[in-house]
Structure formats: C-alpha cells, structure tokens
N, C-alpha and C positions, 0 to 999 in steps of 0.2 A: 504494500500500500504506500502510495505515495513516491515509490520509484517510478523514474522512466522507464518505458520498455523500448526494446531491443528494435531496430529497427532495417530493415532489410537493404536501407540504403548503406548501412554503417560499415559493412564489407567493402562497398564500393565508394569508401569515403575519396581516398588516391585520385581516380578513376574521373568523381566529380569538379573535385579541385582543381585536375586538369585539365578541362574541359573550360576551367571559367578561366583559368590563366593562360588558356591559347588563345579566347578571344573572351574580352571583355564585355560584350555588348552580346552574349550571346542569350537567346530568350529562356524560359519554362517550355517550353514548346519545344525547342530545338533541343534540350536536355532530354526530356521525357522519349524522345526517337531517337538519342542518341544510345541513352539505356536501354530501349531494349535493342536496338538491334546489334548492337557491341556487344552489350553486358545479357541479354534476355532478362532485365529487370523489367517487370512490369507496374509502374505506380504512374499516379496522378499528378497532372499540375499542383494541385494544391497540395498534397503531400508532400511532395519537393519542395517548394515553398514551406512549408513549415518545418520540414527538416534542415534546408537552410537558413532559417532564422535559426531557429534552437542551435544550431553551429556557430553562430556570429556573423553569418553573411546577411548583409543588408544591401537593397538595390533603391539609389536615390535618380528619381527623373532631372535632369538638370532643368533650371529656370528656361520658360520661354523669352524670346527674344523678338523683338518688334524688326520686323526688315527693316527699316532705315538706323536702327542704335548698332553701334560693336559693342555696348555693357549691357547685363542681363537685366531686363526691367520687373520690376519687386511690386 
C-alpha cells in the first residue's frame, strides 16, 4: 500500500531516454510506435506521459511569437 508499482516501461527506461536525446522535439505519438515496433511495448499516450512525469521529464511549449517581434510576446 502506498508503493508505486512496477511499470513495464521501467525495463525500457535506456531505450526511452534515447529516443528523447536523438531528437528533442520528438512527440507521444512518435514514442508510443517507436515502442512497439523496436521494443513490442505496447502502452498508451497517456501512460507514457505519466510515466515521464513520474521520471522528471517535463515538456514546456515555448511562448508564441507575433510575426513582426524577434522577442516572445507575454
């Protein structure tokens, strides 16, 4: 009670890591078909997402920007 459980991404922690440090900008989407068809992992967008929070991975949208400024408008 009150443990986390085990989670099937947690084998293929390496695996995910790698994937965000080859390309940065890469989506949920493009992970979720990258596992299964490398790894035969099968899970969901949101599962992943919450298994990358719980790891410390955070994904911030940068500010939009007005076509005519070069500074992000707040």
């Amino acid at each position: 009670q009150g443990r986390r459980r085990a989670s099937s991404l947690d084998a293929h922690e390496a695996f995910v890591v790698g994937l965000i440090e080859a390309r940065k900008d890469i989506t949920l989407n493009e992970m979720v078909e990258k596992l299964v068809t490398e790894r035969l992992v099968r899970i969901s967008r949101s599962a992943l997402s919450d298994w990358l929070r719980g790891h410390g991975w955070t994904f911030k949208k940068s500010p939009h920007m007005h076509w005519s400024r070069s500074v992000p408008t707040y």
